[in-house]
LUMSE-992165 format. One record per residue (C-alpha): x, y, z; chain. Coordinates in Angstrom, 1 decimal. Layout:
BEGIN
SITE,c1,c2,c3,kette
SITE,X,Y,Z,A
...
//
This chain:
BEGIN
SITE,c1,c2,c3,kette
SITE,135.1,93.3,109.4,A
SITE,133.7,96.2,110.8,A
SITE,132.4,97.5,114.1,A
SITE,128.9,96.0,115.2,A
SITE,126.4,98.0,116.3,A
SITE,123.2,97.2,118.7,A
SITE,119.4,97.6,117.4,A
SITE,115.9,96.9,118.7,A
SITE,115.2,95.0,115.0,A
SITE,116.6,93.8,112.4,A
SITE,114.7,93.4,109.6,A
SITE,115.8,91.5,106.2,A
SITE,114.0,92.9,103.2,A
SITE,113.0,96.1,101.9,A
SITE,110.2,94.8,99.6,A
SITE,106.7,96.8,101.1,A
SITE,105.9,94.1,104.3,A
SITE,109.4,95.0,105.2,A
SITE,109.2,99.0,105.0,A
SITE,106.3,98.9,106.3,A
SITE,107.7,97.2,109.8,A
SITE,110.9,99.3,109.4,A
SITE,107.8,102.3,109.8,A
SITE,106.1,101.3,112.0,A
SITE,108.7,99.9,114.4,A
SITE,110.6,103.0,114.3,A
SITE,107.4,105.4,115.6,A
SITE,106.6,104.0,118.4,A
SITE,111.0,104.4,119.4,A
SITE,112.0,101.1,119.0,A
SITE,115.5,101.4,116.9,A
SITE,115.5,99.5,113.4,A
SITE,117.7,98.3,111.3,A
SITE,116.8,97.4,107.9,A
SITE,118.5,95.4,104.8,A
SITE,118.0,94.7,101.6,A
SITE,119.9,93.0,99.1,A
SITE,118.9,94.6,95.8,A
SITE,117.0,98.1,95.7,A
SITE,114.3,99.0,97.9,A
SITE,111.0,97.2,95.8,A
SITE,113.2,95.7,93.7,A
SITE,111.0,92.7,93.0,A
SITE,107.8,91.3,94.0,A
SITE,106.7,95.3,95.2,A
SITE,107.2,96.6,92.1,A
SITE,105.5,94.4,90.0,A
SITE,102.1,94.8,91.5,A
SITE,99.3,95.5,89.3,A
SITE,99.3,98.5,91.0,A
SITE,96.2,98.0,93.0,A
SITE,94.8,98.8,96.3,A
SITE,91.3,97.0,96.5,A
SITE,89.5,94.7,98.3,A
SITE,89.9,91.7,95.6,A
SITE,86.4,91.6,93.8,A
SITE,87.2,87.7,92.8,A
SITE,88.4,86.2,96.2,A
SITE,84.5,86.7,97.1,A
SITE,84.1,83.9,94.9,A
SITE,86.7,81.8,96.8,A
SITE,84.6,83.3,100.4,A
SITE,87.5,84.8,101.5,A
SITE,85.1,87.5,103.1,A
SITE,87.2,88.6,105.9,A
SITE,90.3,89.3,103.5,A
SITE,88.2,91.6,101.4,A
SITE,86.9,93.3,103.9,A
SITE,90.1,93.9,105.8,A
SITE,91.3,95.2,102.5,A
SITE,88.7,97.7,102.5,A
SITE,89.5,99.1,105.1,A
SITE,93.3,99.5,104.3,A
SITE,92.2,100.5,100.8,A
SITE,90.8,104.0,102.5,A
SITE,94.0,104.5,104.8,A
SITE,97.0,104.2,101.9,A
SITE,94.7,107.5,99.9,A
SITE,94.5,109.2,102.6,A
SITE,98.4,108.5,104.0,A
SITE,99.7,108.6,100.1,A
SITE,97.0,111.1,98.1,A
SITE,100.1,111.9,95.8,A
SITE,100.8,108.2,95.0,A
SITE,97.1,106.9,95.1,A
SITE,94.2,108.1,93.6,A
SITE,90.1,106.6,93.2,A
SITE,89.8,104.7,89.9,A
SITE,86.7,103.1,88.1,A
SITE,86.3,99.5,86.7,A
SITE,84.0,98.3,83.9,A
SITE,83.2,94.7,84.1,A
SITE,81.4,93.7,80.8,A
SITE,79.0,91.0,81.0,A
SITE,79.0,87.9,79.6,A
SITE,75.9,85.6,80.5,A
SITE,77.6,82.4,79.5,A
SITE,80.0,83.0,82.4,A
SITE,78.5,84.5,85.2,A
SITE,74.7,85.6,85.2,A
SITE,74.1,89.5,86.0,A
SITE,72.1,88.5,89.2,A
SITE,75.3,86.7,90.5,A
SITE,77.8,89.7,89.6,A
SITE,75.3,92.4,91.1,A
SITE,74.9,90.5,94.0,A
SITE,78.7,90.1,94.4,A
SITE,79.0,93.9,94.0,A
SITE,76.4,95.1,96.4,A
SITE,78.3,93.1,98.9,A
SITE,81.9,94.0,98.0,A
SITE,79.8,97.8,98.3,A
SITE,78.7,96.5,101.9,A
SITE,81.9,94.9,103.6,A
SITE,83.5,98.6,102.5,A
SITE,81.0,100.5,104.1,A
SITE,81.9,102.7,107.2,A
SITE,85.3,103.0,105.6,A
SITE,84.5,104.0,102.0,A
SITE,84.8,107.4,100.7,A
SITE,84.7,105.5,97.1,A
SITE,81.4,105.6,94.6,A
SITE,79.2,102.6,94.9,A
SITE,78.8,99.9,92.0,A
SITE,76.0,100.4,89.1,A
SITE,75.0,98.6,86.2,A
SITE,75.8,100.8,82.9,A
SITE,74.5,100.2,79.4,A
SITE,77.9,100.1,77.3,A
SITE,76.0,100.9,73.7,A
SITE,76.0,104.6,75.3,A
SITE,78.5,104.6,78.2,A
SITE,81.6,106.3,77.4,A
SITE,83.7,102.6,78.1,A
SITE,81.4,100.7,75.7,A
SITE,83.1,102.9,72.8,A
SITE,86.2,100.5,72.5,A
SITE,84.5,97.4,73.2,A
SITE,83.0,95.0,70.4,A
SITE,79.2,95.4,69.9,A
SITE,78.2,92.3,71.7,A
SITE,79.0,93.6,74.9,A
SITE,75.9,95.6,75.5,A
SITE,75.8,95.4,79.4,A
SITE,78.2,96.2,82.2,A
SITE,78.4,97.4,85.9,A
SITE,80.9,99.7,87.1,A
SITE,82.4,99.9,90.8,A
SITE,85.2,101.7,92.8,A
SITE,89.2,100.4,93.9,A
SITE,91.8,102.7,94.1,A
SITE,95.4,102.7,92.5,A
SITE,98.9,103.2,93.8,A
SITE,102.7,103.8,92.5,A
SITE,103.7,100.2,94.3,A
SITE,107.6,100.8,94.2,A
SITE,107.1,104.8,94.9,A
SITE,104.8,103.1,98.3,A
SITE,107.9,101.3,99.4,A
SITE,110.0,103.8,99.0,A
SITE,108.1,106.9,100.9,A
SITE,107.7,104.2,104.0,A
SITE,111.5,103.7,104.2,A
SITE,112.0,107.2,104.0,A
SITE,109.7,107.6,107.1,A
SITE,111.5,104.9,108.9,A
SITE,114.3,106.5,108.2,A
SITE,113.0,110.1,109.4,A
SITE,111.8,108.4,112.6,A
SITE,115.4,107.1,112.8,A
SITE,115.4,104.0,111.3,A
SITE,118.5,103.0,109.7,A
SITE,118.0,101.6,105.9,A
SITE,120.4,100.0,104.0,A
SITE,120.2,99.1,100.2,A
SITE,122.3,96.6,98.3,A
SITE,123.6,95.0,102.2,A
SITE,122.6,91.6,102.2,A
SITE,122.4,89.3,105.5,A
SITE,124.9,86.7,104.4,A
SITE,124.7,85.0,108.0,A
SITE,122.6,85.3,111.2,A
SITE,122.9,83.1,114.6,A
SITE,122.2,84.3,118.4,A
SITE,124.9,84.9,121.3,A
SITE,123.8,85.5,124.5,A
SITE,120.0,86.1,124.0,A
SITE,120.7,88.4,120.9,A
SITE,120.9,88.2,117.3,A
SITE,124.7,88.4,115.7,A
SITE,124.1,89.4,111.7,A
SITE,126.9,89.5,109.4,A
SITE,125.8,92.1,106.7,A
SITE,127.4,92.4,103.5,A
SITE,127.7,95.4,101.7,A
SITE,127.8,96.8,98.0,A
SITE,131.3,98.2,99.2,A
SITE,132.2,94.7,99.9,A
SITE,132.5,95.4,103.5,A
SITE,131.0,93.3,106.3,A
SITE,129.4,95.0,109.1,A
SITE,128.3,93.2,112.4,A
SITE,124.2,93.9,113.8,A
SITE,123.2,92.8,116.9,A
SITE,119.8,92.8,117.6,A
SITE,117.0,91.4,120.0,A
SITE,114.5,90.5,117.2,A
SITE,115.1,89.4,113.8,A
SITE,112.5,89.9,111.0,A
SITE,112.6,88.0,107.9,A
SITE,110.6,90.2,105.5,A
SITE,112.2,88.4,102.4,A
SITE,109.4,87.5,101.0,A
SITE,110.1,85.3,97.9,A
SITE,113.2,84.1,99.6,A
SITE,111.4,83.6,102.9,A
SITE,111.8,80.3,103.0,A
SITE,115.9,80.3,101.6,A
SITE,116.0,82.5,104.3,A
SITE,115.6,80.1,107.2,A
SITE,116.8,77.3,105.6,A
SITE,120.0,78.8,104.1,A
SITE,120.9,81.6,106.2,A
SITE,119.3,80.5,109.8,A
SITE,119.9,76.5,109.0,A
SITE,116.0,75.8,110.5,A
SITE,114.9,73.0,109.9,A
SITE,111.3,72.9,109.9,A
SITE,109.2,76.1,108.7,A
SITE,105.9,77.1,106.5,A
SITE,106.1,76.4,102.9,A
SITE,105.7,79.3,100.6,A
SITE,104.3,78.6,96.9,A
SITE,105.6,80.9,94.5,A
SITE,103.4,82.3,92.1,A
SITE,104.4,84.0,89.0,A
SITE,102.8,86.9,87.6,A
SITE,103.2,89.1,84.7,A
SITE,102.3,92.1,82.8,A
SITE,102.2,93.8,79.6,A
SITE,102.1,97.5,78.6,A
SITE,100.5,98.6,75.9,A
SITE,100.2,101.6,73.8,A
SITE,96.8,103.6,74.6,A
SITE,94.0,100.7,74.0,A
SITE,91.2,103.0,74.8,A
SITE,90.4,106.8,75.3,A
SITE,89.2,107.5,78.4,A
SITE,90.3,107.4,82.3,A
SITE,88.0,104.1,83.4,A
SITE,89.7,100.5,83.8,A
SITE,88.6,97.5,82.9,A
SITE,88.2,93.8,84.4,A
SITE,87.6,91.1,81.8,A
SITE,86.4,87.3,82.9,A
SITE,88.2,84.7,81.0,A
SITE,87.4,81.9,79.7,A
SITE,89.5,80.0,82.3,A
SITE,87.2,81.9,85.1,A
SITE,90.3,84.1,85.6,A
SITE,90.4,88.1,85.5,A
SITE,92.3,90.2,83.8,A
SITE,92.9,94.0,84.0,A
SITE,93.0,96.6,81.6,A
SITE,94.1,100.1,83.5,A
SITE,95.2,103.4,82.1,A
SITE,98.5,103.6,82.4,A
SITE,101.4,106.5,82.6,A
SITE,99.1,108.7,80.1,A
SITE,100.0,107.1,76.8,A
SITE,99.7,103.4,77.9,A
SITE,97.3,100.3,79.2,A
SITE,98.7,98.1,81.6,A
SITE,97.3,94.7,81.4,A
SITE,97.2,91.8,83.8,A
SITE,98.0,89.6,85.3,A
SITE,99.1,85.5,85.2,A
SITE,99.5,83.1,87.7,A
SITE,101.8,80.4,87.1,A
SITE,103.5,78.3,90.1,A
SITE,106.8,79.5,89.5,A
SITE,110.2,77.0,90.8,A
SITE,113.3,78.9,89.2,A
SITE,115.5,82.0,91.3,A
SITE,112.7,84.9,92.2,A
SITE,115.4,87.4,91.2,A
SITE,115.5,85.9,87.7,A
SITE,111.6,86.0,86.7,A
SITE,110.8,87.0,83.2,A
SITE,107.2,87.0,81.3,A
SITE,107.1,83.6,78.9,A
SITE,106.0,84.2,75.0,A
SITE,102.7,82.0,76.4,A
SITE,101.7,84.9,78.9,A
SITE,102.4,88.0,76.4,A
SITE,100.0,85.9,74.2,A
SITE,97.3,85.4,77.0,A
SITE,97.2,89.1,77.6,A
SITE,96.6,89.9,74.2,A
SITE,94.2,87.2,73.7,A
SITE,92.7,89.0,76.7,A
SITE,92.7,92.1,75.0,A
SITE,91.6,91.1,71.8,A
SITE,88.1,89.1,72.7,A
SITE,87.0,92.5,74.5,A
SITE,88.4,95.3,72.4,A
SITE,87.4,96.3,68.7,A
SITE,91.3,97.1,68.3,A
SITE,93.4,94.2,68.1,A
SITE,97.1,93.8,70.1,A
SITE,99.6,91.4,68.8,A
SITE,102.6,90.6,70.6,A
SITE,104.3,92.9,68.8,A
SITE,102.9,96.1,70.0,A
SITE,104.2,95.4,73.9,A
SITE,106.4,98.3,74.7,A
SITE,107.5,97.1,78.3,A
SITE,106.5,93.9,80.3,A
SITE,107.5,93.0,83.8,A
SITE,107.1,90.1,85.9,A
SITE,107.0,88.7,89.5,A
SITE,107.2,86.1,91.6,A
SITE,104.4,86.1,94.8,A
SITE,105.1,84.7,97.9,A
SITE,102.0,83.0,99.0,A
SITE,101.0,80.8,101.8,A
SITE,101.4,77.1,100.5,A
SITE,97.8,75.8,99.8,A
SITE,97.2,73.0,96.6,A
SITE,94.9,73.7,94.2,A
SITE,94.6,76.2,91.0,A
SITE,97.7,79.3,91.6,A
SITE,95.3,82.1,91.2,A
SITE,92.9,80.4,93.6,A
SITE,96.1,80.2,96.4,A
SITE,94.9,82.9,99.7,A
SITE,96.5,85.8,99.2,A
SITE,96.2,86.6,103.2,A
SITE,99.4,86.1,105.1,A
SITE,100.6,84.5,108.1,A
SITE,103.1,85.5,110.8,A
SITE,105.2,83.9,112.7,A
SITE,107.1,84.6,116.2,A
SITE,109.4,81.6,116.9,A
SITE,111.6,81.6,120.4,A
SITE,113.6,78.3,119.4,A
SITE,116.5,79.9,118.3,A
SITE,117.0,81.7,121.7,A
SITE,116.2,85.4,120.6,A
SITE,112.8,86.0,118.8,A
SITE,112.4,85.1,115.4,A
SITE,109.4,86.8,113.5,A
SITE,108.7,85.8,109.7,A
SITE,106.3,87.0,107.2,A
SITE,104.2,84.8,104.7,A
SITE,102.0,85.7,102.3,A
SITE,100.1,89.5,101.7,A
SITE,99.0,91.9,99.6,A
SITE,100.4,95.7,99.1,A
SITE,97.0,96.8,100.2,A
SITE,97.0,95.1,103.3,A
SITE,101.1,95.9,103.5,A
SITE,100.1,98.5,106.9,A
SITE,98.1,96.6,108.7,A
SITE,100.3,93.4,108.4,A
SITE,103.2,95.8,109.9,A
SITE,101.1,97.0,112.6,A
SITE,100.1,93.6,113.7,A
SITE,104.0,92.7,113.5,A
SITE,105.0,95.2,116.0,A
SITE,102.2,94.1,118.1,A
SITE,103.5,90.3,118.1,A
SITE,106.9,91.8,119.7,A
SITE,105.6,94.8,121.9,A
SITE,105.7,92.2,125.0,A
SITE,109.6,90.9,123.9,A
SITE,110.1,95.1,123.2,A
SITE,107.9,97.3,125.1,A
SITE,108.1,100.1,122.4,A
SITE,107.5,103.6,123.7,A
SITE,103.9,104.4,121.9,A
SITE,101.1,102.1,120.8,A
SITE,100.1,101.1,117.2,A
SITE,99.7,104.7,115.4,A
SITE,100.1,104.1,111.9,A
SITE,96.4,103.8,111.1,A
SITE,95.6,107.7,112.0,A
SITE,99.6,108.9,111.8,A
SITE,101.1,111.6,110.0,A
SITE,101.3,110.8,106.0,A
SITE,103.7,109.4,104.4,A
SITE,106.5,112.0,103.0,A
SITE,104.9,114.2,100.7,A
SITE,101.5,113.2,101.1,A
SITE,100.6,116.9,103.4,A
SITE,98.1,118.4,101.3,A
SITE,94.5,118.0,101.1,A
SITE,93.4,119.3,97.0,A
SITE,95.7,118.3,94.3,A
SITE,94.8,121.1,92.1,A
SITE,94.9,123.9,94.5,A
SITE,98.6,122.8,95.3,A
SITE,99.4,122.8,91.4,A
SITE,97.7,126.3,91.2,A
SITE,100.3,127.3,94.2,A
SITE,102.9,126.1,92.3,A
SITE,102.4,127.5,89.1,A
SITE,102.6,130.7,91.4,A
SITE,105.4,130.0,93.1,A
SITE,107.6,128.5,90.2,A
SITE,105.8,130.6,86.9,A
SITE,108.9,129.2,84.7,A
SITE,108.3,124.9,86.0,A
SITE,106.6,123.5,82.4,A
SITE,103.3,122.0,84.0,A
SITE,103.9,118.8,82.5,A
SITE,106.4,118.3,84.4,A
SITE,105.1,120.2,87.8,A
SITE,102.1,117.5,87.9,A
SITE,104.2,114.5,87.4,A
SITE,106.6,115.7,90.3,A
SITE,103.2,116.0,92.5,A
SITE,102.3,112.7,91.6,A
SITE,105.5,111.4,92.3,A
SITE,107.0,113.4,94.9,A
SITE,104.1,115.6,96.3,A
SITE,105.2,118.5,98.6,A
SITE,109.1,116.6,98.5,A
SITE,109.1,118.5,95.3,A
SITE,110.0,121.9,97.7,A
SITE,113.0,119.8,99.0,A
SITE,113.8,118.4,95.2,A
SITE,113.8,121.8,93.4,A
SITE,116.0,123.2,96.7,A
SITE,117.4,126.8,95.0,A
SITE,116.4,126.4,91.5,A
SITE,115.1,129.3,89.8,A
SITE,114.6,128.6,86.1,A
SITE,114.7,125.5,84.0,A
SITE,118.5,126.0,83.4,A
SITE,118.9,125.1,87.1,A
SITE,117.3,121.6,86.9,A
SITE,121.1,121.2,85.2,A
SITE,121.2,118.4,81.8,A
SITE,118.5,117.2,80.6,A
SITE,118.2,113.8,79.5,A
SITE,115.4,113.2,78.2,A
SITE,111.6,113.1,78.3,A
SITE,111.2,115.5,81.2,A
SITE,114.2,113.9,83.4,A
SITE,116.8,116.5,84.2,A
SITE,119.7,116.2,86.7,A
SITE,118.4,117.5,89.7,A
SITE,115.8,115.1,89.9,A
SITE,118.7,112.6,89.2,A
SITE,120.6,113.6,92.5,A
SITE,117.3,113.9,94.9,A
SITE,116.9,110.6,94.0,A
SITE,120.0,109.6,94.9,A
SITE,120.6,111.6,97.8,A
SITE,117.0,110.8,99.5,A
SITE,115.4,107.9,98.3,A
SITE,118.6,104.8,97.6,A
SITE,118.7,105.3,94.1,A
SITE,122.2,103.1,92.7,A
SITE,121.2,102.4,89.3,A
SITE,119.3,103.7,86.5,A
SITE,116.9,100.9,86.8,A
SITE,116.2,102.1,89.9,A
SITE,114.9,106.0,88.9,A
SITE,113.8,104.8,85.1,A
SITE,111.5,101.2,86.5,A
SITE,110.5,101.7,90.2,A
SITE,111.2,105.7,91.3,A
SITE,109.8,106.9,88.1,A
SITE,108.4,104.6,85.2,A
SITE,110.3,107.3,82.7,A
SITE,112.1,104.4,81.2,A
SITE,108.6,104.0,78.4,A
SITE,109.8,107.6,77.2,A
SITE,113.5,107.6,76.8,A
SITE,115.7,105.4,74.3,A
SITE,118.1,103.2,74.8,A
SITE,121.1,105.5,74.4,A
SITE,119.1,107.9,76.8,A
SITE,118.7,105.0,79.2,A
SITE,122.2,104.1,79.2,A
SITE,123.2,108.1,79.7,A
SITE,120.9,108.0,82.9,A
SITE,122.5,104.9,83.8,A
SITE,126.0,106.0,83.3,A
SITE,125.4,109.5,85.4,A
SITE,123.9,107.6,88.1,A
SITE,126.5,105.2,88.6,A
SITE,129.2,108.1,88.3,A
SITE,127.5,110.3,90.6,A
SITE,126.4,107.7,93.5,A
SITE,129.3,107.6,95.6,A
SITE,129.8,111.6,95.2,A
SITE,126.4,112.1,96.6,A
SITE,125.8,109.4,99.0,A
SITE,129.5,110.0,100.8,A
SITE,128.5,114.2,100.8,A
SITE,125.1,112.9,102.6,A
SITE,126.1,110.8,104.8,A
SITE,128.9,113.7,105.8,A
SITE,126.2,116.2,106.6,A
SITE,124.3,113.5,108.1,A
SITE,127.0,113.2,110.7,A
SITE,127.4,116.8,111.0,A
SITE,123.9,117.1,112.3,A
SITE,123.6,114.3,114.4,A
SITE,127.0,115.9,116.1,A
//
């Protein structure tokens, strides 16, 4: 057993409600600790649809205050994360026989209004599809459709960029460390954390934060032995990714026969995303696959919209999660995605849990958890998060005029690869490329535009352990390599992680001595 050490918080999860506290906590000079037992979004928060939005069909379900806190948020992750979230455009055909146009104008003139003072977004119109560019792939009876503003964001990349500013403000985050046990000793919380290395490390802390999400509810049952706490339904959701259905840079959202939605988005360059299901889900969360009856949904989907048909067939990559949501009866995609938190003094040190939420709603849920324990805590600084500093390589204000730099500063970086770092990585790519000088620095090259240097940033700076990790949440390179250049990622990755992460955490002492 190792030596324990003494934090402000604990938190347990590193899913995007987690990272987000780890963030938030840590600015205003409280000191964090954070766990999580897989990698850093390795479930529910990377398998999003990769939306921030208000949620255009919870106005049907009058969830008017939701939407409109989402909104809000929706303008706060582009401007804290421009390199990771951008403005995108839906086209919602109409069909009479399931909504009538009056209805679905009205709903987006108000979706328009419970945005406004916060939106920098375009305001919904009605569009004639026989000569709108995003009628071309559509069958000919879809003559009328109406167009409105979200935004999109790289969910796992999201996680990731909070923990590395936790981690900057001086949080310290720990990847593939699970909290196997948790009770309280004189007023505090003893945590026994295991570790990848197999070694078990004592935390003591004054607050506990279960941030697991999915396992929310194992959590206190299981690990604190509660007895009584909120039910959390588990919804199941997947996707399916497509080659290129259509042409052009709009998205789509299609009604369903079963009054559901689903979304058709453009996708990595050469792809369409498409989803999502919701299915109450009972099985392990860390075990969720998409069934051959949700692949065949999608496509139907696809297919009563689109000219070009999909078959199962054409799928190139799918991926599936399991949402914690707060336990309501009733239809799964009709379940509230708002969430709840709890502070709970029973166990004789404060106890704060998180059910429920949304990615785009993931900063203001953090910000109101720090507020629940400022009294316990009395942090430094108040809530800053909504007008703080962005989020790690998010300084820059025109995407193009830092690409034009660029191409200045590094003549011989192919540009292919120069805009995918700034959408991944955004001014970080100044600390990634360190001393390079030519393409032969950026050492092998395995594939696709993934070379070795960008192997070891990630492994040095942002927890990556596996080659899941760079090829599924850091980067989504994994569509463009083969399965022999997969397993070479995954082989140098594993060779090279406890080279790079024992030289890092070396200098890392050096400078804090």
């Amino acid at each position: 057993m190792m030596a324990e050490h003494d934090t402000d918080i604990l938190i347990v999860g590193g899913g995007i409600n987690g990272a987000g506290i780890a963030r938030d906590a840590a600015g205003r000079g409280l000191s964090v600790t954070l766990c999580e037992q897989d990698d850093l979004a390795g479930h529910t928060s990377s398998a999003s649809t990769k939306l921030i939005h208000g949620g255009l069909r919870y106005l049907e379900q009058y969830e008017f205050r939701l939407v409109a806190k989402a909104l809000a948020e929706r303008e706060v992750v582009m401007r804290l994360a421009p390199h990771i979230s951008w403005p995108l455009l839906f086209v919602l055909p109409h069909e009479s026989h399931l909504r009538p146009a009056w209805m679905i104008r009205l709903g987006l003139l108000l979706y328009d209004s419970l945005g406004a003072g916060h939106r920098t977004l375009a305001d919904s119109r009605a569009v004639d599809l026989r000569s709108h560019v995003s009628g071309v792939p559509l069958k000919s009876m879809y003559a009328r459709g109406f167009v409105y503003s979200d935004g999109w964001v790289q969910d796992a990349r999201l996680v990731v960029l909070n923990a590395m500013d936790a981690r900057r403000l001086g949080a310290d985050v720990r990847v593939r460390t699970r909290c196997v046990s948790a009770r309280v000793e004189d007023g505090m919380w003893q945590a026994r954390l295991l570790g990848a290395d197999g070694q078990a490390r004592l935390c003591r802390a004054k607050v506990l934060v279960n941030a697991c999400g999915p396992w929310a509810g194992r959590f206190l049952g299981d690990v604190l032995s509660c007895d009584r706490h909120p039910r959390v339904r588990l919804v199941k959701g997947s996707h399916i990714v497509l080659p290129r259905v259509f042409e052009h840079n709009h998205a789509y959202i299609f009604q369903q026969p079963d009054r559901r939605i689903v979304f058709a988005i453009p996708y990595e360059d050469d792809y369409t995303l498409v989803g999502t299901t919701d299915l109450d889900y009972t099985g392990d969360p860390a075990n969720v696959v998409i069934g051959t009856d949700e692949v065949r949904y999608l496509c139907d989907a696809v297919n009563r919209y689109f000219r070009t048909p999909v078959q199962p067939a054409d799928v190139a990559w799918s991926y599936s999660g399991v949402r914690p949501l707060l336990d309501e009866d009733g239809n799964a995609s009709a379940v509230s995605r708002d969430y709840r938190i709890t502070l709970d003094h029973k166990q004789g040190a404060p106890l704060l849990s998180i059910f429920g939420g949304k990615i785009t709603t993931y900063r203001r849920l953090a910000e109101e958890a720090v507020d629940h324990l400022a009294e316990v805590l009395q942090p430094e600084r108040a809530a800053w998060t909504a007008d703080g500093d962005p989020l790690p390589g998010g300084d820059f204000a025109d995407a193009e005029r830092l690409l034009a730099a660029w191409s200045q500063r590094w003549p011989w970086l192919p540009s292919a690869l120069a805009r995918r770092w700034l959408r991944h990585y955004g001014t970080c790519t100044e600390t990634l490329l360190g001393e390079a000088r030519a393409v032969g620095d950026l050492g092998e090259h395995f594939g696709a535009d993934l070379y070795q240097l960008e192997l070891d940033y990630l492994i040095r700076a942002e927890w990556a352990r596996s080659g899941d990790d760079v090829l599924w949440r850091r980067t989504k390179l994994g569509l463009r390599l083969s399965s022999g250049q997969r397993n070479q990622v995954q082989a140098y990755v594993a060779r090279m992680v406890p080279l790079l992460v024992d030289a890092t955490a070396q200098a890392a002492g050096a400078r804090s001595a």
